[in-house]
Each structure stands twice: as structure tokens, then as C-alpha cells.
Residue, then its C-alpha position, 0 to 999 in steps of 0.5 A: x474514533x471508529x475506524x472505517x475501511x473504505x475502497x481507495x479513491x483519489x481522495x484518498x492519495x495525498x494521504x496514503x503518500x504521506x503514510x509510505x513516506x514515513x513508513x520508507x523514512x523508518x524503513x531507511x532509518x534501519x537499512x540505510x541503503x535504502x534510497x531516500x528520494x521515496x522519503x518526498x511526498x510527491x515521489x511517494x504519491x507517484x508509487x501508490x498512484x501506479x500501484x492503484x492503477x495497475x491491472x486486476x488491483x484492488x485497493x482500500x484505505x482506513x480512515x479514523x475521523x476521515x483521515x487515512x490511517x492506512x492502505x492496502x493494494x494488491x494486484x490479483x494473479x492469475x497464472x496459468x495452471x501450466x505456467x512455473x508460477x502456478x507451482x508457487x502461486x495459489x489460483x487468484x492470489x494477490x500480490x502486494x508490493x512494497x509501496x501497495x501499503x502503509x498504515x500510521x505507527x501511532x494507531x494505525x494497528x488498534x483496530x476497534 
């Protein structure tokens, strides 16, 4: 059971979906005012497909046995040095959104 972390491609969005949706299924199981329609699998497929394909993103997925067990997709910031973000923002850091990642709760933390 080796975990293989690999760049994030089509392939990889159906499982990615089915991990934010469950993630938002537990997130919304605490704070339910959360909104449930990011709970479907289609409506979670739409999010980490416009975050993947957002500018400067790069994005990753962990597969154990070629199942995704996990994503990671972040968008890189540059700010202008005379911008107000740059008193925040450290040159190239990246931002990652709220659906730009998930990992499965039953292992997707054991890293070999």
C-alpha cells in the first residue's frame, strides 16, 4: 500500500469530487449552515474542476493502489512589490481555496 503523489489530471477528477464531497458532508455535519448542495458529487466535481483550471494552479493528487486518496491545488500569487497585498503576501506564495483540497479521513493522513 504505497502512496504515490502524482500531478493532477482529468483522470483524477471524479476522485477528487467524491473526497470534497464527503469532506463538505463532515464539515456541514459541525457547522450546519454550511450549504448542502457541495455534498453532490457533480456539484463538487464543478468546484475542483474551476479551481484546477484557474491561472498559475498547480495541482497534485495522492493515489494508494491508483485511488485518489487525496488532492492538493493551489493558485501562485504574485503581488506587485508596491501593491497592499505584498504587506501580506510573501513573493510566489500560493493560495489554496477551500475546495483546492481534500484527503480521505481513513488514511488519507499515513504517509508511508
Amino acid at each position: 500500500m504505497s502512496l504515490a503523489v502524482v500531478p493532477f489530471t482529468d483522470e483524477h477528477l471524479a476522485g477528487a469530487a467524491a473526497l470534497l464531497a464527503a469532506r463538505h458532508r463532515a464539515d456541514r455535519a459541525r457547522v450546519p449552515a454550511l450549504p448542502a448542495r457541495f455534498e453532490q458529487v457533480e456539484v463538487a466535481r464543478g468546484v475542483v474542476e474551476t479551481t484546477v483550471g484557474w491561472p498559475r494552479t498547480a495541482a497534485v493528487a495522492a493515489l494508494r493502489d491508483g485511488r485518489v486518496v487525496g488532492f492538493l491545488a493551489g493558485a501562485v500569487l504574485l503581488p506587485r512589490p508596491t501593491s497592499r497585498n505584498a504587506r501580506f503576501l510573501q513573493p510566489r506564495c500560493a493560495f489554496v481555496s477551500h475546495g483546492g483540497h481534500a484527503a480521505d479521513p481513513a488514511g488519507g493522513c499515513d504517509l508511508p
